[in-house]
SEMAR-500250 format. One record per residue: residue number from 0; residue in three letters; chain; x, y, z of N, C-alpha, C, CB in turn. Coordinates in steps of 0.02 Angstrom, whole numbers. Each point is the difference from the previous one (the first is absolute). Last residue first. Glycine has a CB too. Layout:
residues N
NUM; ALA; A; X; Y; Z; X; Y; Z; X; Y; Z; X; Y; Z;
...
***
This chain:
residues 158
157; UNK; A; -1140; 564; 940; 13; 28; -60; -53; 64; 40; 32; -115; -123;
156; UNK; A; 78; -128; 237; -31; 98; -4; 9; 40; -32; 4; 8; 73;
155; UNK; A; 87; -263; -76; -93; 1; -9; -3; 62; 14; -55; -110; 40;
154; UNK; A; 248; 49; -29; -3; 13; -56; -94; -11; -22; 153; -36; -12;
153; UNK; A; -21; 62; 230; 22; 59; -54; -30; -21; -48; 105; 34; 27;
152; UNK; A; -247; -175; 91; 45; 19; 32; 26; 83; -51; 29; -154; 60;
151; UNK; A; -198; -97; -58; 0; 55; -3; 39; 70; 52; -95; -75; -56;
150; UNK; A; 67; -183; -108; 22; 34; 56; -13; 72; -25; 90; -90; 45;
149; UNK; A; -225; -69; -180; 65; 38; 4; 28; 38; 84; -41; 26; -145;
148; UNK; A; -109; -269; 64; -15; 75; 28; 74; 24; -2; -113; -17; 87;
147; UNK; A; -35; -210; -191; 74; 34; 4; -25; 78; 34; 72; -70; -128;
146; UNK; A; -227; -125; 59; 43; -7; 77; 45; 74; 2; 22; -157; -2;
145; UNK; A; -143; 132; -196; -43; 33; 59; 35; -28; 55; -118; 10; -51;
144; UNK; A; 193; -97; -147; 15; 84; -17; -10; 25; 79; -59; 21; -146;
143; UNK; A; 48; -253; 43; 40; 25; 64; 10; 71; -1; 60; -104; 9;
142; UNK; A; -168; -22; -199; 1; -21; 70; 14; 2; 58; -4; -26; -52;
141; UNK; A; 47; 152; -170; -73; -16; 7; -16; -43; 42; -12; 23; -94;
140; UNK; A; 222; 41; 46; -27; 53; 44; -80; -33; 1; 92; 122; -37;
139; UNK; A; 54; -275; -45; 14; 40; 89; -39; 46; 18; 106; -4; -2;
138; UNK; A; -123; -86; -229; -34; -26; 61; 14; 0; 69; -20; -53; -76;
137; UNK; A; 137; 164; -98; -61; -1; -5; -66; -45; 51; 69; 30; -112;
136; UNK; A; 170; -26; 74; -4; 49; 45; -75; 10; 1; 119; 53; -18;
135; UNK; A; -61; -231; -113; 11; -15; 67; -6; 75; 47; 82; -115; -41;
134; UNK; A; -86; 118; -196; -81; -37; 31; 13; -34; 93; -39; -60; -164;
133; UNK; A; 206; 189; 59; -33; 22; -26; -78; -22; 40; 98; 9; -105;
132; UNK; A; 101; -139; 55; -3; 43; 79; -41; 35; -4; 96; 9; 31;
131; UNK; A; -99; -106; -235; -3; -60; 59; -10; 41; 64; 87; -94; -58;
130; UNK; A; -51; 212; -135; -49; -27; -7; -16; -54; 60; 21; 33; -123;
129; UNK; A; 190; 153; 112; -35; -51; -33; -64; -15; 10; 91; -35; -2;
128; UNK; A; 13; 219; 151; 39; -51; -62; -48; -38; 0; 123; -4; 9;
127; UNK; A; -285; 134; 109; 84; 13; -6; 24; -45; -51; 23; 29; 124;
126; UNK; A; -221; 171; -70; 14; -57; -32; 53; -36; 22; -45; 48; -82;
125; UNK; A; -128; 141; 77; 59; -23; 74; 8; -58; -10; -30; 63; 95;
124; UNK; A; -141; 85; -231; 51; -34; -38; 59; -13; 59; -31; 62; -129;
123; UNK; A; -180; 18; 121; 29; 79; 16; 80; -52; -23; -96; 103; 136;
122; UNK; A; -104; -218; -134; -19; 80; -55; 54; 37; 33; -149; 17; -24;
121; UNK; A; 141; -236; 116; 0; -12; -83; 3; 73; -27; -80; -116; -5;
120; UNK; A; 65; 88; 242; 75; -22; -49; 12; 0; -56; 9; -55; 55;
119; UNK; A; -235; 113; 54; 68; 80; -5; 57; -51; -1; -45; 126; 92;
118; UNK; A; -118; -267; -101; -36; 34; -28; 56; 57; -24; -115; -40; 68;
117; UNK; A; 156; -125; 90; -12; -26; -43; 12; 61; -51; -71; -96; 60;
116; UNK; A; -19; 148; 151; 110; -16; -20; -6; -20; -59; 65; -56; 107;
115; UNK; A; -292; 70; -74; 28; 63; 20; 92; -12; -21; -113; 26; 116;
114; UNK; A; -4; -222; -86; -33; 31; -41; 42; 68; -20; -108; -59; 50;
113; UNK; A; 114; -45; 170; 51; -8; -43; -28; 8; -72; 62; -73; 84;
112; UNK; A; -72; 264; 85; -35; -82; -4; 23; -2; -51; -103; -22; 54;
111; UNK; A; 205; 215; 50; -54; -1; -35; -1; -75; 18; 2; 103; -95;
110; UNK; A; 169; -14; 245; -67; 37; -10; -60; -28; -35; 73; 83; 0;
109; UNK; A; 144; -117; -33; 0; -41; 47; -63; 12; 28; 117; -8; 15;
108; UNK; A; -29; 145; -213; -9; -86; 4; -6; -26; 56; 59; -15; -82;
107; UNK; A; 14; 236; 62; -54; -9; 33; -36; -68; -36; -4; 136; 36;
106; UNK; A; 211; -33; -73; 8; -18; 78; -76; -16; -9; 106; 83; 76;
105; UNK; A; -64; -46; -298; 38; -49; 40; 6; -42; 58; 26; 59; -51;
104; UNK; A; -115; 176; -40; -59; -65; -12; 49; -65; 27; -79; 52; -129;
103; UNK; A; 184; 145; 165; -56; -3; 38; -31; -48; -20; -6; 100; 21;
102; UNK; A; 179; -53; -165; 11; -29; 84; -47; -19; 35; 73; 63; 13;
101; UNK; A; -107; 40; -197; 1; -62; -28; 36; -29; 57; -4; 22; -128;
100; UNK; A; -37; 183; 137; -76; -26; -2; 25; -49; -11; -84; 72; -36;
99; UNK; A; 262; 72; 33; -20; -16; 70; -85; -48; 16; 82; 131; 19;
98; UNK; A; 19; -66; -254; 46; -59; 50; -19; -20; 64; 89; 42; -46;
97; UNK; A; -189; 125; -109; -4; -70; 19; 23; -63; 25; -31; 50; -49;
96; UNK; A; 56; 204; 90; -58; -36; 7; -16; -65; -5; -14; 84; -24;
95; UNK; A; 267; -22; 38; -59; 33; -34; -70; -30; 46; 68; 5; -137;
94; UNK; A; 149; 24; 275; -12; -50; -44; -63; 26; -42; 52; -93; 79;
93; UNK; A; 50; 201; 130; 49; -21; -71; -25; 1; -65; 50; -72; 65;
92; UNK; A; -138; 15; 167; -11; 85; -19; 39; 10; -67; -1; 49; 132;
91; UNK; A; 14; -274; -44; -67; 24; -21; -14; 46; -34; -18; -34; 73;
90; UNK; A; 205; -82; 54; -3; 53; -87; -48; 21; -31; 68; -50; -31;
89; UNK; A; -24; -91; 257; 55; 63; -14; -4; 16; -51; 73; -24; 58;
88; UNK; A; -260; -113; -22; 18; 79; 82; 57; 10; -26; -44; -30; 137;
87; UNK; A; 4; -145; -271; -75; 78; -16; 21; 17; 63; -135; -32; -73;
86; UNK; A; 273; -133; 73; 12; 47; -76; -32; 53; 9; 4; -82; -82;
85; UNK; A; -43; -71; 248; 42; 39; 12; 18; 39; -69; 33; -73; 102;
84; UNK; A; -186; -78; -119; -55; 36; 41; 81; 82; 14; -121; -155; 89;
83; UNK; A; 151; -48; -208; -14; 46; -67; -31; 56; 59; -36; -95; -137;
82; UNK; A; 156; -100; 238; 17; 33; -50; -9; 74; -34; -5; -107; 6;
81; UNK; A; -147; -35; 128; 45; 37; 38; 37; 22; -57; 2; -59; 114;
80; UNK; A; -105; -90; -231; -41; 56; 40; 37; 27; 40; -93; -46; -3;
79; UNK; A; 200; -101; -69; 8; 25; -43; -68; 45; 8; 84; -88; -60;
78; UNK; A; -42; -61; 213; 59; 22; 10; -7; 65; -72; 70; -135; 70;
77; UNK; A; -234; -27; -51; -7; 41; 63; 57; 57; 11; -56; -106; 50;
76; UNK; A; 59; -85; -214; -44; 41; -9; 19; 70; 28; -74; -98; -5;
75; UNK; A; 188; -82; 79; 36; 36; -65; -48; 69; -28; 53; -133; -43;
74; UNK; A; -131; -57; 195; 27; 39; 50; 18; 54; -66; 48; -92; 122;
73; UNK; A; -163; -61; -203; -13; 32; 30; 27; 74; 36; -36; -110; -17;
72; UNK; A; 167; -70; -61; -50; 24; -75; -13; 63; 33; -74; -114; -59;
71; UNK; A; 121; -52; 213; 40; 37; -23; -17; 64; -52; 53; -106; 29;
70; UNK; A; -174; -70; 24; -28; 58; 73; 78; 40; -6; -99; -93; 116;
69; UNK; A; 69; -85; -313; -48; 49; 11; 2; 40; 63; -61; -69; -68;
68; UNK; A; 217; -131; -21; 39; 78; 16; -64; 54; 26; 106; -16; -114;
67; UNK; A; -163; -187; -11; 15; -11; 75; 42; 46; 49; -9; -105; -45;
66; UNK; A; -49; 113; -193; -72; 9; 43; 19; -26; 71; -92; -24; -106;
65; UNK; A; 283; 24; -43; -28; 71; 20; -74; -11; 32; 68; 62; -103;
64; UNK; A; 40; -243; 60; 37; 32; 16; -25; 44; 24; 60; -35; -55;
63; UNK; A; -149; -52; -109; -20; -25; 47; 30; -3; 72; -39; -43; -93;
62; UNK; A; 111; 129; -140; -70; 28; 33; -38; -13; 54; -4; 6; -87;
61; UNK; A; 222; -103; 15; -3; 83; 37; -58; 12; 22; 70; 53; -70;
60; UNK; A; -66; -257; -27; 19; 8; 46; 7; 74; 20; 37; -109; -20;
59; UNK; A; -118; 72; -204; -37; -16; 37; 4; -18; 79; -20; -16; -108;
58; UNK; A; 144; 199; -31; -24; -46; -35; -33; -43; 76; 96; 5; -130;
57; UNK; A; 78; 216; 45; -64; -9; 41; -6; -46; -34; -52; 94; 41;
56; UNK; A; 272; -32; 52; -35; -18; -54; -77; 9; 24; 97; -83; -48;
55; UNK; A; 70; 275; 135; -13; -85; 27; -51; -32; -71; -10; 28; 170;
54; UNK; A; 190; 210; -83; -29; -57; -51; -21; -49; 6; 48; 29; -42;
53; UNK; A; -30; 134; 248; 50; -3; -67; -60; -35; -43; 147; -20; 51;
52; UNK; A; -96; 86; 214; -42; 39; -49; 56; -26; -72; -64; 129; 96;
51; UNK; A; 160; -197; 120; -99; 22; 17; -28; 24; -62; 7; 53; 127;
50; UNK; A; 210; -215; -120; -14; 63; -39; -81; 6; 25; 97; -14; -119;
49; UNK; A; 88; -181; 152; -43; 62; 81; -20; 48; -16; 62; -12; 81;
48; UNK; A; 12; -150; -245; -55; -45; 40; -1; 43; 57; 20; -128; -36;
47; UNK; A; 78; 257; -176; 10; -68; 18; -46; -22; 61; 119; 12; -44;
46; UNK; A; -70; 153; -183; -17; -23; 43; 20; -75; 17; -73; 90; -22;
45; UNK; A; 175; 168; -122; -8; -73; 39; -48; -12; 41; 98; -4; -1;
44; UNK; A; -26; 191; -229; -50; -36; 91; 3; -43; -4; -80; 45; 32;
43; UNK; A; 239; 132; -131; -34; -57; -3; -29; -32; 46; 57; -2; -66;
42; UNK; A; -40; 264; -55; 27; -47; 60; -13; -92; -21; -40; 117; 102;
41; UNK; A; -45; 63; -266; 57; 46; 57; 33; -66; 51; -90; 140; 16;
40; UNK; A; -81; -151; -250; 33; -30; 70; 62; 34; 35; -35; -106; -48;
39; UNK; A; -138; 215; -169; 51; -45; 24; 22; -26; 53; 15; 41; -65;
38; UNK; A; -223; 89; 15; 16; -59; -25; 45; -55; 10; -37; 66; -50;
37; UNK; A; -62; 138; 197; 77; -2; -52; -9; -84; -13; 108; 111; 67;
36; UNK; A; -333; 63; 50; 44; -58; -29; 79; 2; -64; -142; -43; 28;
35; UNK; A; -32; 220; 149; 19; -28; -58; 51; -51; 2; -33; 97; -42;
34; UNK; A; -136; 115; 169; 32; -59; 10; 35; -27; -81; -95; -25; 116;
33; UNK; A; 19; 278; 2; -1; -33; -48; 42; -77; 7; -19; 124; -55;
32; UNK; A; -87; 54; 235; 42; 17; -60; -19; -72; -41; 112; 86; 62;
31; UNK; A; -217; -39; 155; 2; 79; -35; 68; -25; -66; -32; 110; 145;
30; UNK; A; -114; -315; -53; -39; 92; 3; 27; 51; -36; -24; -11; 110;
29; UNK; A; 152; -188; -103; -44; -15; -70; -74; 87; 24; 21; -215; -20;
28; UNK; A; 200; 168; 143; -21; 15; -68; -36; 14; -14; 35; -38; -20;
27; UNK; A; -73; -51; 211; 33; 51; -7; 3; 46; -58; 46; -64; 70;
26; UNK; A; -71; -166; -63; -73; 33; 32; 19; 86; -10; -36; -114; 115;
25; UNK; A; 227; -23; -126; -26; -27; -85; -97; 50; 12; 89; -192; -21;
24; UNK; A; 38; 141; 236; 53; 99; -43; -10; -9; -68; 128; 24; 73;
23; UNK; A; -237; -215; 55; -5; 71; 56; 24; 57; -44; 35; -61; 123;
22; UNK; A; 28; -162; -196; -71; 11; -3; -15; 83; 22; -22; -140; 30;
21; UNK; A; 237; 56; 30; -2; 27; -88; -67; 21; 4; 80; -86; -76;
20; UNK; A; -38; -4; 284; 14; 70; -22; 2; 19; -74; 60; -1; 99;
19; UNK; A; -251; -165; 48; 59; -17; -34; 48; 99; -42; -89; -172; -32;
18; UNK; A; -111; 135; 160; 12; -54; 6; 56; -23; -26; -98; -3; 12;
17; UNK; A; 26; 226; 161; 6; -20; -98; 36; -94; 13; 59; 177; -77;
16; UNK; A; -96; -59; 293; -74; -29; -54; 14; -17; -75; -79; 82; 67;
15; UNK; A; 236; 49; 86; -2; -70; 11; -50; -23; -29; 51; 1; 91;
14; UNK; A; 47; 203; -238; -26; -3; 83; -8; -103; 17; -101; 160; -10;
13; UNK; A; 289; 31; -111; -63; -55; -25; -9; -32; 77; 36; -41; -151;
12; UNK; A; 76; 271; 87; 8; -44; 28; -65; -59; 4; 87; 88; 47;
11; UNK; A; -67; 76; -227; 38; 2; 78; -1; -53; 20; -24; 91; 37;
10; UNK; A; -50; -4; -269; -19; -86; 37; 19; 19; 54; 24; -98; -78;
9; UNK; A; -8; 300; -43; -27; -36; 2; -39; -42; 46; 63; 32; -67;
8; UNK; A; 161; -1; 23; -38; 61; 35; -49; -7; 10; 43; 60; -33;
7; UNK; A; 51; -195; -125; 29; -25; 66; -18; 43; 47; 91; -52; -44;
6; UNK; A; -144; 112; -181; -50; -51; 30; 33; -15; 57; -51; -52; -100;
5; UNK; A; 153; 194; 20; -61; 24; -9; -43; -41; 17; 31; 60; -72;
4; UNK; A; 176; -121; 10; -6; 35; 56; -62; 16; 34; 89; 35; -45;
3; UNK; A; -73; -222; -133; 24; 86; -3; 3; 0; 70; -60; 67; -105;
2; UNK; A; 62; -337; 22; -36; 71; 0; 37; 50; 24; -98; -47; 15;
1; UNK; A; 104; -241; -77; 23; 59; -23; -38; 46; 16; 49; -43; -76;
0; UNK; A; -23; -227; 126; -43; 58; 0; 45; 61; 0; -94; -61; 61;
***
């Protein structure tokens, strides 16, 4: 990951809720400047068997893998609400109109019925990689939306 100054000013100091720091200063960006891809490979990535976050095949063990990973899943959810709840208290004021509406509809999946989650995943497009995880984030929120409550602290007093 490559950025300006301007963004390292910016990002300050990345708060404990962001789930991951690239993620956190790629969010960043993508509000007040401009993201982008270099085709070419800058580095070489390695993985190996203690990598928390990498490449995993998908095929019919993972998947089954992953439905057993679910109160994990979950938890990941929850973490990415907090996430987006601390974005909108430190940039809210920042951030256009729609950015700050497209936060707001986010945090408030836990709110609507699952109909409702359903409904604002598809039309506001909170998609993730692929088609598989996709229908897996998809049925997190549409089953487990209404357990989840955002702490409420600095980053619940707007």
């Amino acid at each position: 990951m490559t950025f300006n100054r301007s963004l390292k000013i910016m990002v300050g100091e990345i708060p404990g809720e962001a789930r991951m720091h690239d993620w956190w200063i790629a969010l960043v960006a993508a509000l007040f400047g401009v993201v982008d891809f270099i085709e070419q490979p800058t580095v070489l990535y390695r993985q190996h068997g203690r990598n928390h976050v990498g490449a995993r095949p998908l095929n019919g063990k993972s998947i089954l893998t992953w439905m057993g990973q679910w109160p994990q899943l979950a938890d990941d959810f929850r973490k990415t609400l907090c996430q987006t709840e601390v974005l909108l208290c430190r940039y809210g004021e920042a951030m256009t109109a729609n950015d700050r509406r497209l936060c707001q509809t986010f945090l408030s999946l836990p709110s609507e019925t699952a109909a409702g989650r359903i409904t604002t995943v598809l039309s506001h497009r909170f998609f993730s990689h692929g088609l598989w995880r996709t229908m897996g984030l998809m049925a997190i929120i549409a089953t487990m939306a209404r357990r989840f409550s955002l702490p409420r602290g600095k980053a619940g007093d707007r």
